[in-house]
SEZAMI-615628 format. One record per residue (C-alpha): residue in three letters; chain; x, y, z. Coordinates in steps of 0.001 Angstrom, whole numbers, padded with zeros to 6 digits, always signed. Layout:
// SEZAMI-615628
[site Ala, A, [X, Y, Z]],
...
END
This chain:
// SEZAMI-615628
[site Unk, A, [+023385, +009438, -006354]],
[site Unk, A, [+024107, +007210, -003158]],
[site Unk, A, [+024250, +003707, -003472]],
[site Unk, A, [+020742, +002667, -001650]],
[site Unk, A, [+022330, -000392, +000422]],
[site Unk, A, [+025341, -001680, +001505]],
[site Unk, A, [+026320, -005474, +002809]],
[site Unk, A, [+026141, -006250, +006397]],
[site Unk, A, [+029577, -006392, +006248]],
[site Unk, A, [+030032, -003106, +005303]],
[site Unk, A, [+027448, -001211, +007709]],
[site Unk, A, [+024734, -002782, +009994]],
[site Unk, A, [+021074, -001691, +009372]],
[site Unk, A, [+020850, +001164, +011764]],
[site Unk, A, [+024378, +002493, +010222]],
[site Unk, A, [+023045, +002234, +007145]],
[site Unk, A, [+019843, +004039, +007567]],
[site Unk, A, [+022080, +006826, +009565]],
[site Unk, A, [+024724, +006696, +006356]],
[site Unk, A, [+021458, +007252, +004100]],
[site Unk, A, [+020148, +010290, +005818]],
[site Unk, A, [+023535, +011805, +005968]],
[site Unk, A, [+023867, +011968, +002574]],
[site Unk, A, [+020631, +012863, +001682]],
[site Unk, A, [+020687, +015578, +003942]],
[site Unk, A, [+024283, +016586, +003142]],
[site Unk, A, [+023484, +016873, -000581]],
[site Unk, A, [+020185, +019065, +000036]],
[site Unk, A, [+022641, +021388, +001787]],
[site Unk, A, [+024691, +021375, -000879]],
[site Unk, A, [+027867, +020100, +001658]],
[site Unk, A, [+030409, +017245, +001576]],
[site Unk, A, [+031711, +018262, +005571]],
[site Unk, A, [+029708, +018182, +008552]],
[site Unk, A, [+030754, +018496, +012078]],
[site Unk, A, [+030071, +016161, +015136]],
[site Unk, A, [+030433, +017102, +018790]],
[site Unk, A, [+029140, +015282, +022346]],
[site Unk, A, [+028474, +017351, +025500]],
[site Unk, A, [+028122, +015857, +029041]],
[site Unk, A, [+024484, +017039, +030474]],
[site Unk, A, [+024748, +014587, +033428]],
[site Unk, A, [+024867, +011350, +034828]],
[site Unk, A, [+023837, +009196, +031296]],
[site Unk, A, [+023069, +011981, +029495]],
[site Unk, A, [+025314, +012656, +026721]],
[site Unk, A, [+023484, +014446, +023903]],
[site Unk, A, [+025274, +013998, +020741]],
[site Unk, A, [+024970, +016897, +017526]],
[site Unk, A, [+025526, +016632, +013899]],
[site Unk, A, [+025877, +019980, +011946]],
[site Unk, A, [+025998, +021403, +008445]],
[site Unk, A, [+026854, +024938, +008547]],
[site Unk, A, [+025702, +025611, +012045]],
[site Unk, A, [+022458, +023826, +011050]],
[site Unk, A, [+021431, +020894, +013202]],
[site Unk, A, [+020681, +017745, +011309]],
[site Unk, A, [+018167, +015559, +012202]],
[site Unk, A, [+018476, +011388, +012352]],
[site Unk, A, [+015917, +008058, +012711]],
[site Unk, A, [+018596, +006927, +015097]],
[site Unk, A, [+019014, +008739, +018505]],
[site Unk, A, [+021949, +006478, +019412]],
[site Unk, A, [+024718, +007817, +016937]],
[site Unk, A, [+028048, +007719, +018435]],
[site Unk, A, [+031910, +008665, +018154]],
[site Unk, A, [+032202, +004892, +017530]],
[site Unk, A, [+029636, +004670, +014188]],
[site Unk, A, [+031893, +007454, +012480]],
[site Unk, A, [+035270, +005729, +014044]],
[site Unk, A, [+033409, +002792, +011870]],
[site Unk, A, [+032923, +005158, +008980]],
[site Unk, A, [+036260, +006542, +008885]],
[site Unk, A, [+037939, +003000, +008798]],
[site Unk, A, [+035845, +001644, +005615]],
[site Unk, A, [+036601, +005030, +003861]],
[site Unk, A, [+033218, +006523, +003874]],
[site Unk, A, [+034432, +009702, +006187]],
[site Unk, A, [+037545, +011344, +006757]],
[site Unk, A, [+038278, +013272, +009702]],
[site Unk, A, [+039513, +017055, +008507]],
[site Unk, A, [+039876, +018416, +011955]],
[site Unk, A, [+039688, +017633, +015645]],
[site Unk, A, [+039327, +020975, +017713]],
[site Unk, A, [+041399, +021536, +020749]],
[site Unk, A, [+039864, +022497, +024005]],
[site Unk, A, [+040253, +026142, +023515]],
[site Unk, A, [+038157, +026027, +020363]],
[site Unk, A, [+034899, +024677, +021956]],
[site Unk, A, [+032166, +025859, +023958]],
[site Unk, A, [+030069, +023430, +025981]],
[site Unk, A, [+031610, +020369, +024011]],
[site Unk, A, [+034227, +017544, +024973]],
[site Unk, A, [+034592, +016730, +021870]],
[site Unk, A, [+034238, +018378, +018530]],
[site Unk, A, [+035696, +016821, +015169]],
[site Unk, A, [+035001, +017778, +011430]],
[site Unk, A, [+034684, +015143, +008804]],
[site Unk, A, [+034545, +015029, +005164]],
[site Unk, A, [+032005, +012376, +003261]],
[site Unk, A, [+034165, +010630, +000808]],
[site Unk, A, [+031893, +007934, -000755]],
[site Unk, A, [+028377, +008813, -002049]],
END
């Protein structure tokens, strides 16, 4: 069971709802690690993905960004596990690997 809200202090409203949603959907797949990767499409156009397993997870926020799990890593709710060098991506510029540590 996730705890259903946190202070503003500890996450904003939209990082909260995004915080929710991981967990949710992290726990329906049965995961505590999910990946997180950017690509560059063009000029402003930076499409973002979360994954479980090679399975795309869907958010109520279309604005999540390399800064909201920087955010999530320095209150302790993620850890980074691994950040992929070039060679180990496709399309990406940036891949990393994270592991949820509060619930």
């Amino acid at each position: 069971m996730f705890k259903k809200n946190y202070t503003p202090i500890e996450l904003d409203e939209r990082l909260n709802v995004f915080w929710l949603e991981l967990n949710q959907q992290a726990t329906e797949l049965n995961s505590s690690e999910f990946e997180y990767s950017w690509e560059y499409w063009g000029y402003l156009w930076y499409p973002w993905f979360i994954e479980i397993d090679g399975k795309s997870l869907n958010f109520t926020a279309n604005d999540i960004s390399s800064e909201d799990l920087e955010m999530l890593t320095e209150k302790k709710f993620i850890e980074v596990i691994k950040v992929y060098e070039a060679f180990e991506m496709k399309d990406e510029f940036d891949r990393k690997r994270y592991r949820i540590l509060k619930t």
